[in-house]
C-alpha positions in Angstrom: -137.4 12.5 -35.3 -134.9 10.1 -34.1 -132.5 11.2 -31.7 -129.1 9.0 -31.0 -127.8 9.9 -27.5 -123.8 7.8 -27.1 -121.1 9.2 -24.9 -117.7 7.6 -23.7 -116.6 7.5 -20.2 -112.2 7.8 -20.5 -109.8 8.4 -17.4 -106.3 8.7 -16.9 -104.3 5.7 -16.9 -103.7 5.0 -13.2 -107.8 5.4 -12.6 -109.3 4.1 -15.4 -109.5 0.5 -14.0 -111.2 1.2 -10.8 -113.5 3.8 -12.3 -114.4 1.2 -14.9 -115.1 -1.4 -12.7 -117.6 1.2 -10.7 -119.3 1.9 -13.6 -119.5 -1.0 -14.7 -121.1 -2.8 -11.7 -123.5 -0.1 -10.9 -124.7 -0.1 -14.4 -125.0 -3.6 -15.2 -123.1 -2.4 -18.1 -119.6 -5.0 -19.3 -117.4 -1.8 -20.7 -116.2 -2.1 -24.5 -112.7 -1.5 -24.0 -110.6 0.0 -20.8 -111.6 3.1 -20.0 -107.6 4.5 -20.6 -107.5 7.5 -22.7 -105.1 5.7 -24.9 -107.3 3.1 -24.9 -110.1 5.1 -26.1 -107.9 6.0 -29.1 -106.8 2.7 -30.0 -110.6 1.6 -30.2 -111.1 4.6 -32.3 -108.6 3.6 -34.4 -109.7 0.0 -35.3 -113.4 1.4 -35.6 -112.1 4.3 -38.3 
């Protein structure tokens, strides 16, 4: 069996940035959209 593991890292607004950028730089992972909340949404959105 298959088994597809995926979760989302989202903060508020006024965190998201420096969060992201941690995360980012300790993972060696580039981020797929801006770790807002509201951005989050938007990229769900667009995805459908």
């Amino acid at each position: 069996m298959k088994v597809i593991d995926f979760h989302v890292h989202a903060f508020p607004d006024d965190l998201a940035s420096r969060a992201m950028e941690q995360l980012s730089q300790r993972s060696g992972v580039i981020p797929s959209y801006d770790g807002t909340i509201s951005g989050l949404k938007r990229s769900m959105m667009r995805a459908g």
